[in-house]
C-alpha positions in Angstrom: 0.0 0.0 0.0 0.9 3.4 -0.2 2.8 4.9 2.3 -0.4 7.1 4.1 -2.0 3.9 4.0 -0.4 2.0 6.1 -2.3 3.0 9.3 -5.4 2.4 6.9 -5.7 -1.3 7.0 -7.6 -3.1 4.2 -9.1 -5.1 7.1 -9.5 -3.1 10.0 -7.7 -4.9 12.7 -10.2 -3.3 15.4 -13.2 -5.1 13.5 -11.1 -8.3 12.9 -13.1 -10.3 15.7 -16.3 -8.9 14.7 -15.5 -9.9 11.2 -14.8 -13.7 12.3 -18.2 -13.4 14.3 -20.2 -12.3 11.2 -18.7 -14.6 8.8 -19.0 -17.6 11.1 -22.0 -19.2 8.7 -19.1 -19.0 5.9 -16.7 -20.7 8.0 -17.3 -24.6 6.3 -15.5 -22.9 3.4 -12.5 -22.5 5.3 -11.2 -24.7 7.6 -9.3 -23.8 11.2 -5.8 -25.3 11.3 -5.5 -28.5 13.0 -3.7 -28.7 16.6 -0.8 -30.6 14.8 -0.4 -27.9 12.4 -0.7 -24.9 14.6 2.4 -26.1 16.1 3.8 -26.5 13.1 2.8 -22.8 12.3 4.5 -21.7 15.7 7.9 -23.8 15.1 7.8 -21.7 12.0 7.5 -18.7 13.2 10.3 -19.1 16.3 12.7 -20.5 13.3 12.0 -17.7 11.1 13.9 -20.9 8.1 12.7 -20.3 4.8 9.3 -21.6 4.0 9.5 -25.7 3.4 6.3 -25.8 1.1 3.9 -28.5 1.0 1.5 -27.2 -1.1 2.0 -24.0 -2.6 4.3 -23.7 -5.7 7.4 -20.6 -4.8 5.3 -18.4 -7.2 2.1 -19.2 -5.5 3.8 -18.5 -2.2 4.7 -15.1 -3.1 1.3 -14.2 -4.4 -0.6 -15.4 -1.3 2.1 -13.2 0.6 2.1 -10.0 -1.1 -2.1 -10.7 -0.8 -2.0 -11.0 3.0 0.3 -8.5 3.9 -2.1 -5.9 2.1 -5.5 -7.1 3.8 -3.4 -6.8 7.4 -0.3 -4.6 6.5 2.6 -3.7 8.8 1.6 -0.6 10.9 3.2 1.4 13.9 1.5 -1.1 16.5 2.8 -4.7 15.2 4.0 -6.2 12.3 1.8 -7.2 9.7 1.1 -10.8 8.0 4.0 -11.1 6.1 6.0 -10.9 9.2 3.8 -13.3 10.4 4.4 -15.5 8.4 0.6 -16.1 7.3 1.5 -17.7 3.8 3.1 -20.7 5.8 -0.3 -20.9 7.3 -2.3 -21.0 4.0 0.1 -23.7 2.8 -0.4 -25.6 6.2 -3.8 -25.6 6.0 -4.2 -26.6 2.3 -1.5 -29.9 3.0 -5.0 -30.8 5.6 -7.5 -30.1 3.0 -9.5 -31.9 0.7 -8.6 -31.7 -2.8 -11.8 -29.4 -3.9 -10.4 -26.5 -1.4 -6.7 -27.3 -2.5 -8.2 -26.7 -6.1 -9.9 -23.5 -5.3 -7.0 -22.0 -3.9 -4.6 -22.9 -6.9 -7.4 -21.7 -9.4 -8.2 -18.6 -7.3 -4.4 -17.9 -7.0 -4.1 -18.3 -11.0 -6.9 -15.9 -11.3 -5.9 -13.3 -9.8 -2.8 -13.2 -11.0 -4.4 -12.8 -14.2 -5.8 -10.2 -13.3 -3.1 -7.9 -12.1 -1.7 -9.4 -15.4 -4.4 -8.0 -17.4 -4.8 -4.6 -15.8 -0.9 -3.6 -15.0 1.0 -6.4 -17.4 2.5 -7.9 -14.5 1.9 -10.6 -11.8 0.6 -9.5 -8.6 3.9 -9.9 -5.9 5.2 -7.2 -8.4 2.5 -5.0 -8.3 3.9 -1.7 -6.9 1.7 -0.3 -3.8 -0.6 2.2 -5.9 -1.8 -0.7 -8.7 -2.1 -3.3 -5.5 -4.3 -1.1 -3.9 -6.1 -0.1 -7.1 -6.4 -3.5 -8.0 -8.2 -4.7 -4.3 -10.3 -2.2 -3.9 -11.8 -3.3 -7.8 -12.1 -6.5 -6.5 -13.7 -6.3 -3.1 -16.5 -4.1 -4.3 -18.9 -7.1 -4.7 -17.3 -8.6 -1.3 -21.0 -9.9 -0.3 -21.8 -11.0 -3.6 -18.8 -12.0 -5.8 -18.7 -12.9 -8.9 -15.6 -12.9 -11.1 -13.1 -15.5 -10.3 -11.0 -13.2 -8.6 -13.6 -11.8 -6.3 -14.6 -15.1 -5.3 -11.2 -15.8 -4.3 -10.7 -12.9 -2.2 -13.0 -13.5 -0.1 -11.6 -16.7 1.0 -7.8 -15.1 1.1 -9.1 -12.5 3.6 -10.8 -15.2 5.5 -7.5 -17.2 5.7 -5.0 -14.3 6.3 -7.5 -13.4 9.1 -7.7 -16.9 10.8 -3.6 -17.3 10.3 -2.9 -13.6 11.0 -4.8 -14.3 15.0 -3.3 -17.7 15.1 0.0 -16.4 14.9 2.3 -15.2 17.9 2.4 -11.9 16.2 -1.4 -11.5 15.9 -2.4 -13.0 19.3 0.7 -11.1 21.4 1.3 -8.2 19.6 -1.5 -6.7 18.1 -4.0 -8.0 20.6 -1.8 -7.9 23.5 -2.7 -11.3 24.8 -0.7 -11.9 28.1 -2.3 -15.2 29.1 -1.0 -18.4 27.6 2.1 -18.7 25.9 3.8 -20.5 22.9 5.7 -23.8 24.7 8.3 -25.3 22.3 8.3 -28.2 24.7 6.1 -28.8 28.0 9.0 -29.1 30.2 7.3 -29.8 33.6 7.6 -29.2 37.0 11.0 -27.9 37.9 10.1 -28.6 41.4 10.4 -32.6 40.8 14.2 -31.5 40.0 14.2 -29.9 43.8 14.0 -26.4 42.0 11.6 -23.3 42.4 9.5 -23.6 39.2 9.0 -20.7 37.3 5.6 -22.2 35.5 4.2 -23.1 38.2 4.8 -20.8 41.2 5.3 -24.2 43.3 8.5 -23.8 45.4 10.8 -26.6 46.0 10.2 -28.7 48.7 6.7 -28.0 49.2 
């Protein structure tokens, strides 16, 4: 986006949970990660490796990147989806799914490719922030109602860039400032069977 617009979020991150609660009778056409792959997600995240894809080709990668990072953008508060690594996410999720959602992304991916192709001659990770912006706000228009290919499709990218955006330890820490349970590589225990103070706990050793 364009450089005033990045306090101007594509999805506004203060109606993010109100969004999830409206679409919730859409929610069969999207999936939640499993437990196995949220943790997945997390080891991801804490590596910050380069993305080992499952699913996604390295072109559709990119696309489904420069897509998400524009519906929830970087902004002074937290980092935004790209950071987040919510692309990982989307591949995650479609190595769990059936074939006909696997098939939707792939032909929703190709179509709006072509479309940035068709308007601005290019694909759209190359878009620069003015055509990118141009090019969603044409497309999300007839959010309640799609039609074109491309419409259909973003509605579903939003949907997943949300649900792997909040899934995230960006998204859940960061921007929503969640101080309650935390991200365990490992569930290490009690320290206090070691005859230590445990830190998880509280329990103090010896009682």
């Amino acid at each position: 986006m364009s450089e005033p617009s990045k306090t101007r979020h594509a999805v506004s991150r203060r109606s993010v949970l109100k969004t999830i609660g409206a679409s919730a009778g859409a929610a069969t056409l999207l999936p939640w990660l499993s437990n196995e792959g949220l943790l997945a997600y997390g080891a991801l995240q804490r590596a910050q490796a380069p993305p080992a894809l499952k699913v996604l080709t390295a072109s559709q990668y990119a696309t489904v990147e420069a897509l998400s990072e524009a519906i929830i953008p970087a902004d002074d508060r937290s980092p935004g989806a790209k950071a987040a690594r919510v692309a990982d996410y989307v591949d995650l999720l479609l190595s769990e799914s059936e074939p006909e959602l696997r098939t939707k992304w792939q032909d929703g991916l190709t179509a709006i490719d072509a479309e940035a192709a068709t308007r601005f001659q290019t694909p759209l990770p190359k878009l620069d922030a003015a055509q990118l912006e141009t090019l969603l706000t044409d497309i999300s228009r007839n959010e309640k109602k799609p039609v074109s290919p491309a419409e259909i499709f973003f509605t579903l990218a939003k949907q997943a860039t949300i649900h792997g955006y909040y899934s995230s330890e960006i998204g859940i820490h960061q921007e929503l400032g969640y101080k309650g349970n935390q991200y365990l590589p490992e569930f290490v225990g009690c320290l206090t069977e070691d005859g230590k103070d445990c830190p998880h706990c509280g329990q103090k050793a010896g009682k």
